[in-house]
C-alpha positions in Angstrom: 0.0 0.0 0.0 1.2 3.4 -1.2 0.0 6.6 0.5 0.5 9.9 -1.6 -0.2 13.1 -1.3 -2.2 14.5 -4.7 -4.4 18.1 -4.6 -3.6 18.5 -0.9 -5.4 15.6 0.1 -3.9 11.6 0.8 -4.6 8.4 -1.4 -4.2 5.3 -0.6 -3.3 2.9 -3.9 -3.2 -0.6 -3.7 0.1 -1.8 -4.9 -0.8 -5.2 -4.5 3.1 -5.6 -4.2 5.9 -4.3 -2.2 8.9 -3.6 -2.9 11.3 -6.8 -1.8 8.5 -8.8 -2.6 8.7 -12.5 -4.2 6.6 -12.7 -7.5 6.8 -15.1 -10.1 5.2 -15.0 -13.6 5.0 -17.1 -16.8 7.7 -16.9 -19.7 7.1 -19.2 -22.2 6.4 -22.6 -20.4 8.9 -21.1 -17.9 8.4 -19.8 -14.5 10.5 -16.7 -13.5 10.9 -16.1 -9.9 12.1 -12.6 -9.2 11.6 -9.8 -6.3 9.9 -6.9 -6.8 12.8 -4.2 -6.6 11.0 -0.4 -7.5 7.4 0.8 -7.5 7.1 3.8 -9.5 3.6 5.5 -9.7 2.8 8.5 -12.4 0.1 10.6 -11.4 -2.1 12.6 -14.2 -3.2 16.2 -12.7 -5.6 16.2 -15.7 -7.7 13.8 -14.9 -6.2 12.5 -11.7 -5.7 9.3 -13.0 -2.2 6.9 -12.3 0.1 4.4 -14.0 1.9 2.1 -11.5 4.5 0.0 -13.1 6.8 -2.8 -11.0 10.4 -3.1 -11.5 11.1 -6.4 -11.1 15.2 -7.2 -10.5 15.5 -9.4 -13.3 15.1 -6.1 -15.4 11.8 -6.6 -16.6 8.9 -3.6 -15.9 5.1 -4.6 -15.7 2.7 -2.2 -15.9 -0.1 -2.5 -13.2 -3.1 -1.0 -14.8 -2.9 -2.5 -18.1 -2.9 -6.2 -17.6 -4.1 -8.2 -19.5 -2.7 -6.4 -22.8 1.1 -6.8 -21.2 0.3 -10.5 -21.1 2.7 -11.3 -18.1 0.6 -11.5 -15.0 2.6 -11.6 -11.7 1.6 -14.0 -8.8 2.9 -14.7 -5.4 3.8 -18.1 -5.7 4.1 -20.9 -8.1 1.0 -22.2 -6.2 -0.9 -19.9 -7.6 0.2 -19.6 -10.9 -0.6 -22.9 -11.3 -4.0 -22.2 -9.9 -4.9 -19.7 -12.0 -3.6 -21.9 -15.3 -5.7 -24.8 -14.2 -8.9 -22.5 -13.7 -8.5 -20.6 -17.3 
């Protein structure tokens, strides 16, 4: 959880993830098992929306809001990756 300050007042977003977190996600038939290593969130004065993209230490960056047009969903375990595949 995030707490920022936007138009003198706080929000609260739901990062899902923190940073030093384990994720894993599917590559192929491959699971990667990285950390989460940088949360960076973009706020839009215009129309107060956001963009929250996780930095993974592998190198790869996964936009939050977009999923599923990114196509690599993150998960907390291999548990439930495996969950999710079996219930798709």
């Amino acid at each position: 959880m995030s707490f920022l300050i936007h138009k003198n007042k706080e929000m609260n977003i739901d990062t899902e993830f923190n940073v030093g977190d384990s994720v894993c996600y599917l590559n192929g038939d491959n699971i990667i098992h990285t950390t989460i290593s940088k949360i960076i969130i973009e706020i839009s004065y215009a129309d107060d929306s956001f963009l929250m993209v996780y930095k993974l230490s592998d190198g790869l960056s996964v936009p939050r809001n977009n999923y599923p047009q990114w196509g690599k969903r993150l998960f907390r375990d291999k548990e439930s990756l495996i969950k999710y595949l079996s219930e798709s």
